[in-house]
N, C-alpha and C positions, 0 to 999 in steps of 0.2 A: 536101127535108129539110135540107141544107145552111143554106138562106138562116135556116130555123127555128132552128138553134143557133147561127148568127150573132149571130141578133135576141135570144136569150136570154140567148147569152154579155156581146151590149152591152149589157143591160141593168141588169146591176150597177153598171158603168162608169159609164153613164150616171147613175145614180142617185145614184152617191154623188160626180164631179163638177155635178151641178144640172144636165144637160142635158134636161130634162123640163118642159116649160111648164107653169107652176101658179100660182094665182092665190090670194095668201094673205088674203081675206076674214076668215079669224077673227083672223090676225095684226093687220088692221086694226081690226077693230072691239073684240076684247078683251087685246090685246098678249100680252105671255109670260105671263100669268095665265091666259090660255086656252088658250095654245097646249101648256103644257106639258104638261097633260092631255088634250089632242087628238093629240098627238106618240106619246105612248103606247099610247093606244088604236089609233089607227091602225097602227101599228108590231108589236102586237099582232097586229092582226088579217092584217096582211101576212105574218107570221112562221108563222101557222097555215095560212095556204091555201098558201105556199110549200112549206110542211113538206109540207103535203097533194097536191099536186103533184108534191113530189120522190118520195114514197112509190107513189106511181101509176104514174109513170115507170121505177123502179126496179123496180117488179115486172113491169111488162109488156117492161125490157129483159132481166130475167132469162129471163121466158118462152123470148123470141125465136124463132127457126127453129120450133121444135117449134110454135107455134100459129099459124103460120103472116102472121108479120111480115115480108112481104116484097113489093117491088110485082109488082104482075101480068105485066107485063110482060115486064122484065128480071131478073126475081128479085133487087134489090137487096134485102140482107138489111138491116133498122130497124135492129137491135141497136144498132150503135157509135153511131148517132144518140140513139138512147135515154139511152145512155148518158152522148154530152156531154150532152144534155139532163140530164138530171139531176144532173152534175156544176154546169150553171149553176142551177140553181134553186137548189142547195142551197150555191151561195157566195152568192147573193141571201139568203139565207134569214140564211145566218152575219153576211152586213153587217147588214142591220136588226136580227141581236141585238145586236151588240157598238153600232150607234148608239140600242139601245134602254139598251144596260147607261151606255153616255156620259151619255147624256141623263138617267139616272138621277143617276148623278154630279155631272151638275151643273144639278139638278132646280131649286136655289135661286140661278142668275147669272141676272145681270140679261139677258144675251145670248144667244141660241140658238146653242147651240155649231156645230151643222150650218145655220145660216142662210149662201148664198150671195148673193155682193154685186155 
């Protein structure tokens, strides 16, 4: 459970430094005319399964003990796991709004304001 809110917490990090290998085919083939209605959409939909995820999370750490989230074993109780967890989804969730609200802002440069170089 550790390693799992490691990987969620880095992944915000990760994301809004460019550490994520991606391959920009539309930025090639139809530049910031395409991309900026691709940026959105995407962004979009990253923002609703995040949201959708942190609400999952959030309810199943509220559960906890009582329905019995714990390993078999040792009885490590999920809870506090749950909880970062849902603490990173939902700062993921907050970066693609606020580079959704940017991108909005600056819907008409010539330059992707989140393009890394």
């Amino acid at each position: 459970m550790s390693l799992a809110v490691i990987v969620m917490g880095a992944l915000a990090y990760g994301g809004r430094q460019g550490g994520f290998v991606h391959v920009d085919i539309l930025a090639a083939v139809g530049g910031r005319r395409v991309t900026r209605f691709t940026d959105i959409a995407v962004r979009l939909i990253g923002i609703v399964i995040l949201a959708l995820a942190t609400y999952a999370l959030r309810e199943e750490a509220r559960c906890g003990f009582e329905c019995g989230e714990f390993t078999d074993n040792l009885e490590i109780v999920h809870t506090p796991f749950y909880w970062m967890l849902t603490i990173a989804m939902a700062t993921y969730a907050l970066m693609l709004v606020c580079e959704l609200a940017i991108g909005l802002m600056e819907f008409d440069a010539e330059r992707d304001p989140f393009e890394h170089e």
